[in-house]
C-alpha positions in Angstrom: -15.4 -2.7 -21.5 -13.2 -1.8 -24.9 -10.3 -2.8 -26.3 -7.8 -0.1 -27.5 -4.9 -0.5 -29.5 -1.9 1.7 -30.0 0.7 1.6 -31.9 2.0 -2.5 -32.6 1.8 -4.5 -29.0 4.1 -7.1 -28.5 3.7 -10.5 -29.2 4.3 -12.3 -25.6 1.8 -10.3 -23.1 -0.1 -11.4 -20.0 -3.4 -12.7 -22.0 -1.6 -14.7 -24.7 -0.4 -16.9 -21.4 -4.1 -16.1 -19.9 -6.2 -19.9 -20.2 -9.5 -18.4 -19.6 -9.2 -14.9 -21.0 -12.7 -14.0 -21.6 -13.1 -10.5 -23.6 -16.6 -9.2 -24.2 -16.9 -5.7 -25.6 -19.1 -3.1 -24.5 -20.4 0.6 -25.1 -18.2 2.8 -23.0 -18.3 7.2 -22.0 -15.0 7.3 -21.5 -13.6 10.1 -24.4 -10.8 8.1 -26.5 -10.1 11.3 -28.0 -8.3 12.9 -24.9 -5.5 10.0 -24.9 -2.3 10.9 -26.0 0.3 7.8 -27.7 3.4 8.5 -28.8 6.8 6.0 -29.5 9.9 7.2 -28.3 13.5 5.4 -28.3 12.8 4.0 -24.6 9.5 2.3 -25.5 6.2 4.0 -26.0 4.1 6.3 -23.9 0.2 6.9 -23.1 -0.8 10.0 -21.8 -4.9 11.1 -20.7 -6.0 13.7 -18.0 -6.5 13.1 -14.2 -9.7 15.4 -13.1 -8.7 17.6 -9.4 -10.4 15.5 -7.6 -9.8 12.4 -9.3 -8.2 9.5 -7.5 -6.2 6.7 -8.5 -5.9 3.4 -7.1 -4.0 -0.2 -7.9 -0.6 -0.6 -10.2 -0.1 -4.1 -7.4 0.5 -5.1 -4.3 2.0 -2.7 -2.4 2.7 -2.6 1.2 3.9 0.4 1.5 1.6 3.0 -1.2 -2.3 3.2 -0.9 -3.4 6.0 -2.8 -1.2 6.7 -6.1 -2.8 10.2 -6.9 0.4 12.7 -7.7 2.4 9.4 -6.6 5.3 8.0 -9.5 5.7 4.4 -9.8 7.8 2.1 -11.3 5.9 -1.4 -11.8 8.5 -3.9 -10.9 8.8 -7.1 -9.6 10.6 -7.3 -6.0 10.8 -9.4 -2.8 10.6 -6.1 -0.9 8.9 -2.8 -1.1 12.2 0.0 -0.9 10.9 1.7 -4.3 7.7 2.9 -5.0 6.0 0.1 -7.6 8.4 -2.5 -5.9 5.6 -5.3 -5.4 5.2 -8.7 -4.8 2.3 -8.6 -7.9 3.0 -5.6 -10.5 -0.5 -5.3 -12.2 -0.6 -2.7 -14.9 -4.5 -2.4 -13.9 -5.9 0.8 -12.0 -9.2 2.2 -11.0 -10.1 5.9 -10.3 -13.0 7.2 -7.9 -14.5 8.6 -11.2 -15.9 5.8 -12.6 -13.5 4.1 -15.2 -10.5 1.4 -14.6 -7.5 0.6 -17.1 -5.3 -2.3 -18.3 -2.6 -2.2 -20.2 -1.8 -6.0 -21.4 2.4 -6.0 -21.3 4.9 -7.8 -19.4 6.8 -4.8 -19.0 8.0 -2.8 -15.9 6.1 0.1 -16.7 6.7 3.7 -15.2 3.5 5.5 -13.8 3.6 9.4 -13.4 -0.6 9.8 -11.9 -0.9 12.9 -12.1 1.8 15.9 -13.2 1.4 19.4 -14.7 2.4 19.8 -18.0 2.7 22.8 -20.5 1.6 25.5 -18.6 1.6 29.1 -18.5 1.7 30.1 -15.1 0.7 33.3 -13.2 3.2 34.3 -10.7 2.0 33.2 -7.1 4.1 33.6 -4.2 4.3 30.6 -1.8 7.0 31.4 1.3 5.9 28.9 3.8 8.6 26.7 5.0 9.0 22.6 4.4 9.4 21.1 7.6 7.8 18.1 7.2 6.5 15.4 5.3 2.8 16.9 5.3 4.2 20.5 4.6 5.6 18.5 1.4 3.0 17.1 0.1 0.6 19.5 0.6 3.2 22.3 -0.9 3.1 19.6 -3.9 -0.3 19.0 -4.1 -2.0 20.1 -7.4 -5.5 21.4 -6.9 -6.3 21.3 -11.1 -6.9 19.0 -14.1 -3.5 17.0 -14.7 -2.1 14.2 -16.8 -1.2 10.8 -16.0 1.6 9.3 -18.3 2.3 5.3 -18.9 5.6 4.8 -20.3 6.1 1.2 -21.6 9.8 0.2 -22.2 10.8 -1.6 -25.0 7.2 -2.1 -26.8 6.0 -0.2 -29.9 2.6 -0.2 -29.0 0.1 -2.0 -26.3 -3.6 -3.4 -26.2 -5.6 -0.9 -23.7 -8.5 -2.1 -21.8 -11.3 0.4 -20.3 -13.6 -0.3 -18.3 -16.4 1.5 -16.3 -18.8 1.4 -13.6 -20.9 3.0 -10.7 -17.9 2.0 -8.2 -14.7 0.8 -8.5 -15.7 -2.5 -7.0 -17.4 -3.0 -10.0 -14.9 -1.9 -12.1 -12.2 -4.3 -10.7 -15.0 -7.4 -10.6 -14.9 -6.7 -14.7 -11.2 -7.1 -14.6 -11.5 -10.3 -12.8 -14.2 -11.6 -15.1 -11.4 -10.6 -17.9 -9.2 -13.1 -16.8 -11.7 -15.8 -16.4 -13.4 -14.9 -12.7 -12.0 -15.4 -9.3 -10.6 -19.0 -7.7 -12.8 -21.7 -6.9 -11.2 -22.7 -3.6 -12.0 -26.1 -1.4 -13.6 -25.4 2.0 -10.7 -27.0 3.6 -8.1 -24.2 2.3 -10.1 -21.6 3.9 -9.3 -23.2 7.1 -5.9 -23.0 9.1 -2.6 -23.6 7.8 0.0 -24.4 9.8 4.0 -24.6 8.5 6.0 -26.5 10.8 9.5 -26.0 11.1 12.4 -26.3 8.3 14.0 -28.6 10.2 11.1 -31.5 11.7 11.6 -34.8 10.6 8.6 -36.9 9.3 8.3 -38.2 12.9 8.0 -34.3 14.7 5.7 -33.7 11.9 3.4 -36.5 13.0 4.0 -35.3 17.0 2.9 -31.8 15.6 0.2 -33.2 14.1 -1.0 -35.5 16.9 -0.3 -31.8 19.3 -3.3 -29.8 17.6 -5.9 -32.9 17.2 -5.4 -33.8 21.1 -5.5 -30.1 22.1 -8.5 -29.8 19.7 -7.0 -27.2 18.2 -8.0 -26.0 14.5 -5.7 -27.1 12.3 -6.2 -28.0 8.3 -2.9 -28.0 6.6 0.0 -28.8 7.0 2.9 -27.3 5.1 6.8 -28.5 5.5 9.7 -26.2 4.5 12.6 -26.7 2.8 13.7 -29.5 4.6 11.3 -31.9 3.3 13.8 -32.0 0.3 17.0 -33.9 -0.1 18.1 -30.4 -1.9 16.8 -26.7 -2.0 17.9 -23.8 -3.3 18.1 -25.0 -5.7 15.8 -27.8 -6.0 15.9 -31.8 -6.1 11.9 -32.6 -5.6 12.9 -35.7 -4.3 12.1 -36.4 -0.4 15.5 -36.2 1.6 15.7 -39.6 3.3 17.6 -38.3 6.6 14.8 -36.0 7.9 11.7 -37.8 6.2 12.8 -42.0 6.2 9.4 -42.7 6.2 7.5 -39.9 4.6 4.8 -42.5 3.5 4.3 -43.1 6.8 4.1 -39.7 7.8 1.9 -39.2 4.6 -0.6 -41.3 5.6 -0.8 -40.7 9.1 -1.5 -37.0 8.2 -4.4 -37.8 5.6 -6.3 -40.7 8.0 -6.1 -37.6 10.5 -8.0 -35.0 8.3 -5.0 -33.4 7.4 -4.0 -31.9 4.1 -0.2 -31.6 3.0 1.2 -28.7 1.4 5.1 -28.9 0.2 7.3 -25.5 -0.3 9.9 -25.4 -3.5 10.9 -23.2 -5.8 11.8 -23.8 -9.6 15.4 -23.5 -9.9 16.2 -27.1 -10.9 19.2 -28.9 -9.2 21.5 -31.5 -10.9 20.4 -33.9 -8.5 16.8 -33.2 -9.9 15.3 -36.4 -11.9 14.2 -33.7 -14.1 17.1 -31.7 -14.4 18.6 -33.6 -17.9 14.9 -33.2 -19.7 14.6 -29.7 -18.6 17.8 -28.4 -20.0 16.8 -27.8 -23.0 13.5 -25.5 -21.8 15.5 -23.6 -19.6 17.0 -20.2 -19.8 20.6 -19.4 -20.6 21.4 -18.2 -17.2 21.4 -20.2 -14.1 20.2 -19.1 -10.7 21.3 -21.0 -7.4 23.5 -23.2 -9.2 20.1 -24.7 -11.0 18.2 -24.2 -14.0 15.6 -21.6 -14.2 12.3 -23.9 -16.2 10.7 -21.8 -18.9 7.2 -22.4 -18.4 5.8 -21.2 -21.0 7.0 -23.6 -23.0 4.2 -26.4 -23.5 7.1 -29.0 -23.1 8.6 -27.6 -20.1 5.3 -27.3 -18.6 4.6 -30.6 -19.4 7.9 -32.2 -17.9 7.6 -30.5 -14.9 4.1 -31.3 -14.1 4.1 -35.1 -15.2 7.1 -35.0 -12.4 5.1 -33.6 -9.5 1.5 -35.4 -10.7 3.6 -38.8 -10.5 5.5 -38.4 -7.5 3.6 -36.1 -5.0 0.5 -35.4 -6.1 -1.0 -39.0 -7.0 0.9 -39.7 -3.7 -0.8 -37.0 -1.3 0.2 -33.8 -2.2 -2.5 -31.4 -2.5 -1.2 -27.9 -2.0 2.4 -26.2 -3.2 4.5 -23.0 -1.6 5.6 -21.6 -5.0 8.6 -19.4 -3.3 11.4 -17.0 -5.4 9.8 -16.4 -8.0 9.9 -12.7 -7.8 12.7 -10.5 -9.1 15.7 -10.6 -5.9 18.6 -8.8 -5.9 20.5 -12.4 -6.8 17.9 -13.7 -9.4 18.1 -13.9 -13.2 18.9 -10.6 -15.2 16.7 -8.8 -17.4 19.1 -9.6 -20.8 18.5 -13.6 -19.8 16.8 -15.6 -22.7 14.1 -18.4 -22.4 13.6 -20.7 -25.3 9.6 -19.5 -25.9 11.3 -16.2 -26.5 10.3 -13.9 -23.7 13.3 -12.3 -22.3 14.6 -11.7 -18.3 12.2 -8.4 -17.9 8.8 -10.3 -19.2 9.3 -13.2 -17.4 10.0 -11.8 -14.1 6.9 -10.5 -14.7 5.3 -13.4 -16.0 7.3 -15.8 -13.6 4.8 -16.6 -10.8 1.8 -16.8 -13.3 3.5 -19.6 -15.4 4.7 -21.3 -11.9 1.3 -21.8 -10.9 -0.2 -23.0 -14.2 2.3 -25.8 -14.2 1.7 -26.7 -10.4 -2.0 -26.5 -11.6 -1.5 -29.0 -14.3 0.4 -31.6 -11.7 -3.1 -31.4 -9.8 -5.6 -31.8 -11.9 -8.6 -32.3 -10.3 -7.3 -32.1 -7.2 -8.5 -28.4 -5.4 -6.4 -26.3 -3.6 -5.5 -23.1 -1.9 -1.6 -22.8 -2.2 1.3 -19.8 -1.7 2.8 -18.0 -4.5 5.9 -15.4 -3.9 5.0 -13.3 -7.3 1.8 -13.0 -9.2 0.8 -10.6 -12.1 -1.7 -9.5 -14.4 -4.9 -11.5 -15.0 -4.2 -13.7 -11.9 -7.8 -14.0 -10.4 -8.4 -17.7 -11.1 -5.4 -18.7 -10.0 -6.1 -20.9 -6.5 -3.3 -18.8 -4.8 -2.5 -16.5 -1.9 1.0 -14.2 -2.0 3.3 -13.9 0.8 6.6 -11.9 1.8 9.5 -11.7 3.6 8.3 -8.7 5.2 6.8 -8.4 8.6 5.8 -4.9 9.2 2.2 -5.2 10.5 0.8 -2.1 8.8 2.3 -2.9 5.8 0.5 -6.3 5.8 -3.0 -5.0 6.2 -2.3 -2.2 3.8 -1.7 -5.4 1.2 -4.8 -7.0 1.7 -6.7 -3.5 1.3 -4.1 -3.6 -2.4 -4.8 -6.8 -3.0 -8.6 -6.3 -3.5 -7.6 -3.5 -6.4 -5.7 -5.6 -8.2 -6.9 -9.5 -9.0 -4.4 -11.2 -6.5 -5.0 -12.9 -2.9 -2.7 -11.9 0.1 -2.1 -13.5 3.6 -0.8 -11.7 6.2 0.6 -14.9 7.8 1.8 -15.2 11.5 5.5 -16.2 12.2 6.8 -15.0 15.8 5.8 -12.0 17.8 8.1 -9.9 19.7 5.5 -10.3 22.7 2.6 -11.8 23.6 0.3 -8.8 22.5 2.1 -8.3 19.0 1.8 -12.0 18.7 -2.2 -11.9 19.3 -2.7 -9.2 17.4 -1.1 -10.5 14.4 -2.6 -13.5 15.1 -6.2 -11.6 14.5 -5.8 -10.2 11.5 -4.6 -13.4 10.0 -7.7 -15.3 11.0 -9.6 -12.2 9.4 -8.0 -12.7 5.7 -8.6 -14.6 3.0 -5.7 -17.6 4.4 -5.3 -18.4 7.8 -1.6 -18.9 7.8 0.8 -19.6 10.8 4.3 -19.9 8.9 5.9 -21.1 11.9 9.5 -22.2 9.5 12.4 -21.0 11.8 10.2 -21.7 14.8 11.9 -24.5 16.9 8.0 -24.3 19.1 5.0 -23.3 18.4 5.4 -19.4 18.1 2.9 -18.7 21.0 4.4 -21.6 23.4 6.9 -19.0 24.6 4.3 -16.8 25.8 1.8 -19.7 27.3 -1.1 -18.2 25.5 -2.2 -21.2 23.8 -5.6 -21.2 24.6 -6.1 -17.9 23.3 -4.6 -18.6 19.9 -7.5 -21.6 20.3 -10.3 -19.2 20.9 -8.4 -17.1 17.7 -8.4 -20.2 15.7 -12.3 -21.2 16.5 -13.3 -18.2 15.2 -11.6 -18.6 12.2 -13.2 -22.1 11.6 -16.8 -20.0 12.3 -16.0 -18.0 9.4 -15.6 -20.8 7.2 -19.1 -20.7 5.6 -18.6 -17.1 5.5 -15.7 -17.0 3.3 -16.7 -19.8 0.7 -19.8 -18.4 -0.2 -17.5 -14.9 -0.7 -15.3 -17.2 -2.5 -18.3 -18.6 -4.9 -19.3 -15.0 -5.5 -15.5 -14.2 -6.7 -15.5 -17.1 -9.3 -18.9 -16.2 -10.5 -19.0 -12.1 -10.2 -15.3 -11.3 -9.9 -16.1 -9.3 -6.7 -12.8 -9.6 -3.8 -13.7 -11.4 -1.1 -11.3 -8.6 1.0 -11.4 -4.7 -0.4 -10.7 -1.6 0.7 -13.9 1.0 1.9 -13.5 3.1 -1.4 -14.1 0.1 -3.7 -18.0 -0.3 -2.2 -18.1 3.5 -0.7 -16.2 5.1 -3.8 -18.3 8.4 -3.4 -17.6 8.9 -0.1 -14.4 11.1 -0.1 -14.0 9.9 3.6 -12.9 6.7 2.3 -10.1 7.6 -0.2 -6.7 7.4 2.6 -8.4 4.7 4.8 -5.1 2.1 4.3 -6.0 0.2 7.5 -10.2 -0.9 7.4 -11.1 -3.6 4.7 -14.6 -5.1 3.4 -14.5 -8.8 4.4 -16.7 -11.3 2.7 -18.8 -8.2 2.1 -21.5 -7.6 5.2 -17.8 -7.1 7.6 -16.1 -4.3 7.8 -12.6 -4.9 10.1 -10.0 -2.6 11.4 -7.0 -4.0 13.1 -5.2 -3.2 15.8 -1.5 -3.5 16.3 0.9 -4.3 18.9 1.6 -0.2 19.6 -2.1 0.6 20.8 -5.1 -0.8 22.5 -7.2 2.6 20.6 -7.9 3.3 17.2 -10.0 5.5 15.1 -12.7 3.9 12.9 -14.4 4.9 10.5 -18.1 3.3 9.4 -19.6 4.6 6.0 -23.5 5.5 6.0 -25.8 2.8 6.9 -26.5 0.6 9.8 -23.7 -1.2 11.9 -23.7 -3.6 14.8 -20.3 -4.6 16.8 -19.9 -8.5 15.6 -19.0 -9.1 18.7 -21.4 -7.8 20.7 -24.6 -7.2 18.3 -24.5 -3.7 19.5 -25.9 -1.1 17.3 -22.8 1.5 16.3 -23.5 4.8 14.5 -21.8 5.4 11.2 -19.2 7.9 10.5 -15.3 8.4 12.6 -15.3 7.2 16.3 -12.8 5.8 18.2 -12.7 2.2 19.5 -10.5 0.5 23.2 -10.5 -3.1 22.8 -8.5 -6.2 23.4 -10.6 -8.0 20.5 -10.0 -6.7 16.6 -12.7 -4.1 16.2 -15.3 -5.9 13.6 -18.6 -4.1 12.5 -21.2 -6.0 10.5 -24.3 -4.5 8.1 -27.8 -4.7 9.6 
């Protein structure tokens, strides 16, 4: 790995806020001499070649984009995916199938062009074929020569450039984790299931829930309560609202004698009715969202406030696990011009936003482990002991995120909430309990969301073999923290020189020795594709030949090594 710098970097970037940044230089190949750096009156600009065959991966966690190569993207922080670099966690971190990955350390909304022709002197070649779809398009477009990828950086004067190389780009991306300290330790019990009961229980349905999954011996480890645990939200009081919850000690202790563990959802927009709201003003930014203030967290004081608050009056009283939600860039949030007192402005702190968030929450633990939810992330994330979420609910797009995820430092559940039927429902179900969080977000659910469909006992078998994967997943878990290396990846981070591998958006690595492909709601078939080696069908210990083949199952097709 080597640092690079260009030009004069900015002051306030990712690692200055990073705890456990942990730079070690090495020799590198890469050739420094082919990258371009100019300033311009938008910012400043990187440029370096893309080989033919050269493809790119990363730039966050998209749902809807896989492979970037001849793709533009602008890196922005977004509750949805309508733009391309819209994403729930904009890392300015990629990795190419030819051996080398890239960081660029700014809190800036970057623009990504990966992979574009410039100054060229053309022969005349006639082309007349006709456009008539999407794949005419792109393969009209498609540019079968050396080209250059451009990073445009608005605002700065100069960034801090980190390269780093290895055999694959699993390798590549476990060096980027190691940069920011090495992957999450996690407790055992956060690997097991989370259930989030309804906005709208009171403490006594909570402990009725509660009492439902130990009698039914169904799998249950967490319990997380919405909105309505709080006597205001949106924005925020942090106080227990004493209509729904009279007796949340009650409740609280009846939940932790019973093995349970208690996560709360908030967000940091501070309401007046907040005890903190009169020692936060003055580390809060000049705008106000949701009629609250918005904390600047990167202030050691504001931090500080903030924490002692939760430490004192959830945590030391039973709270072990936080939903850090909105704090990604929405349509109604904060605007880029805002001001924060440690001097970042709108732009770098919606980029910096759900970082910060969680090293406050962090702080109000202490010792205390945990596996929470975070609604935005960033770069340098991988020790943080969260998982990201969304308001989307497109299936594809959800196990397209986790295969993301594994490219870019960050942890993604794609949680259950309803299903349109019983078969969507189960199949959702299936690839939650094959991800890194078990979650059932269950919030505007009256019932249990499979009660409607009276398939309870096969959400039980679902759930017992996510508590069987348990071991599984903490000992990927200790290799992440130690190594760096995902515990969920896409094929081309292990199999990077197998071209077969490069648009496989829907198989993932799973605690290494798995390899899964989902199945949605709209078929019981799907093709699957096994790199060389030997497979057996986890289910059936069946031997299965490598290479593309196609699977009919009821049951998520999962392959194991041998």
């Amino acid at each position: 790995m080597k640092k690079i710098t260009f030009g004069t970097p900015e002051a306030l970037v990712p690692s200055t806020f990073c705890q456990t940044f942990n730079y070690t230089e090495t020799d590198i190949n890469y050739d420094l001499s082919t990258i371009r750096f100019k300033t311009t009156a938008r910012g400043c600009v990187l440029e370096f070649p893309l080989l033919e065959e050269e493809q790119i991966y990363g730039f966050g966690l998209h749902l809807k984009e896989f492979n970037h190569k001849n793709k533009r993207l602008q890196l922005s922080p977004s509750c949805g995916c309508a733009h391309p670099g819209d994403s729930h966690a904009p890392v300015p971190f990629f990795v190419s199938t030819k051996g080398y990955g890239m960081y660029f350390d700014t809190a800036r909304s970057i623009a990504v062009s990966c992979g574009y022709s410039k100054d060229k002197q053309r022969e005349p070649q006639l082309d007349n074929s006709i456009v008539l779809s999407n794949e005419d398009f792109y393969r009209k477009m498609e540019l079968r020569e050396t080209t250059v990828m451009s990073v445009e950086i608005p605002a700065a004067q100069g960034v801090d450039m980190y390269i780093m190389e290895g055999e694959n780009i699993v390798d590549i991306v476990s060096q980027y984790n190691m940069l920011s300290g090495g992957g999450c330790t996690v407790p055992e019990w956060g690997l097991g299931v989370l259930y989030r009961a309804y906005a709208r229980n009171t403490d006594e349905e909570v402990i009725k829930l509660a009492k439902h999954f130990r009698e039914n011996d169904i799998p249950c480890d967490i319990l997380g309560l919405e909105p309505g645990w709080q006597s205001n939200s949106y924005s925020c009081s942090y106080v227990w609202d004493k209509e729904r919850y009279p007796n949340h000690e009650k409740m609280v202790k009846y939940l932790t004698d019973n093995g349970f563990h208690i996560n709360l959802w908030e967000h940091a927009f501070i309401n007046a009715n907040a005890p903190i709201y009169k020692a936060m003003h003055d580390y809060s930014a000049d705008y106000e969202i949701l009629k609250g203030l918005v904390p600047d967290f990167a202030t050691e004081e504001g931090r500080r406030i903030f924490a002692e608050y939760h430490k004192d009056y959830l945590v030391d009283k039973g709270i072990d696990g936080f939903k850090l939600d909105e704090c990604d860039d929405g349509s109604w949030s904060f605007p880029y011009c805002t001001q924060f007192p440690s001097g970042l402005d709108g732009e770098q702190y919606h980029h910096m936003f759900g970082v910060l968030y969680m090293q406050a929450i962090l702080e109000a633990l202490g010792d205390n482990p945990t596996l929470s939810e975070v609604r935005n992330a960033g770069a340098l994330s991988a020790s943080y002991p969260f998982v990201l979420y969304s308001d989307e609910y497109d299936h594809k797009h959800f196990i397209r995120a986790m295969l993301n995820s594994g490219f870019i430092g960050v942890l993604w559940t794609p949680e259950l909430r309803h299903g349109d039927s019983k078969k969507d429902l189960i199949r959702r179900l299936q690839t939650t309990v094959f991800s890194v969080q078990c979650l059932i977000n269950a919030w505007y659910c009256p019932e249990m969301p499979w009660k409607e469909y009276d398939c309870e006992e096969e959400v039980k078998e679902l759930l017992q073999v996510r508590k069987s994967l348990v071991p599984m997943l903490k000992q990927s878990f200790d290799n992440y923290h130690t190594t760096g290396r995902p515990p969920v990846r896409a094929l081309v981070s292990d199999y990077t020189s197998d071209a077969e591998t490069y648009n496989i958006d829907d198989e993932y690595i799973f605690c290494d020795d798995l390899i899964v492909a989902p199945l949605t709601a709209a078929s019981d078939t799907r093709k699957v594709y096994l790199p060389a080696g030997n497979w057996r069908d986890y289910w059936t210990k069946e031997p299965v030949q490598s290479g593309w083949f196609e699977v009919t199952t009821d049951r998520i097709p999962v392959y194991e090594k041998c």
